[in-house]
C-alpha positions, 0 to 999 in steps of 0.5 A, spaced: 561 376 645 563 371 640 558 365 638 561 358 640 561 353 634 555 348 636 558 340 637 555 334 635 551 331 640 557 325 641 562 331 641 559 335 646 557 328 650 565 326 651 567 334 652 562 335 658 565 329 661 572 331 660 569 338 664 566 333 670 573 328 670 577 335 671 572 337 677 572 331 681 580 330 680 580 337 683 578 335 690 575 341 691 568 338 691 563 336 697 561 330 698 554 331 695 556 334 689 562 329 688 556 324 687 551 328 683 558 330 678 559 323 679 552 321 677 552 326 670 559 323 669 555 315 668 549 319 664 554 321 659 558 316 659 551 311 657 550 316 652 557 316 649 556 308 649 551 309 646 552 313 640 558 309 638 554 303 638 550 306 633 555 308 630 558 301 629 552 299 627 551 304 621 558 302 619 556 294 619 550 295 615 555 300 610 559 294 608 554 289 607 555 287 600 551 282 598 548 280 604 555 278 607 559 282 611 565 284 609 570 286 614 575 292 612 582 295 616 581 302 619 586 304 612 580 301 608 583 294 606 580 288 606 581 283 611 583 276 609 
């Protein structure tokens, strides 16, 4: 059996979302296992929120310079 490549919690987070999207966009689900998808689909979802407001933050701190913000394009570039 081949050993699956473990992913970043993020990762994992958003690829378990897309599975529990797929389930309950097939219509095969009862109504009570619609909701408990539904209700692991919003837990993921905060988590992934979550894990990209951390990462936003660490971004921030990463281009303080001199105590000012110094705010960058995707590309690098500075802002003018």
């Amino acid at each position: 059996m081949a050993r699956q490549k473990k992913l970043p919690a993020f990762e994992q987070s958003l690829s378990d979302l897309q599975a529990l999207v797929e389930r309950l966009e097939s219509g095969d689900l009862s109504l009570e296992e619609s909701l408990a998808t539904f209700e692991k689909g919003i837990a993921l979802t905060r988590e992934c929120q979550s894990a990209l407001q951390d990462a936003e933050q660490r971004v921030q701190v990463l281009l303080e310079q001199n105590g000012t913000l110094t705010e960058q394009t995707h590309d690098g570039s500075l802002l003018p």
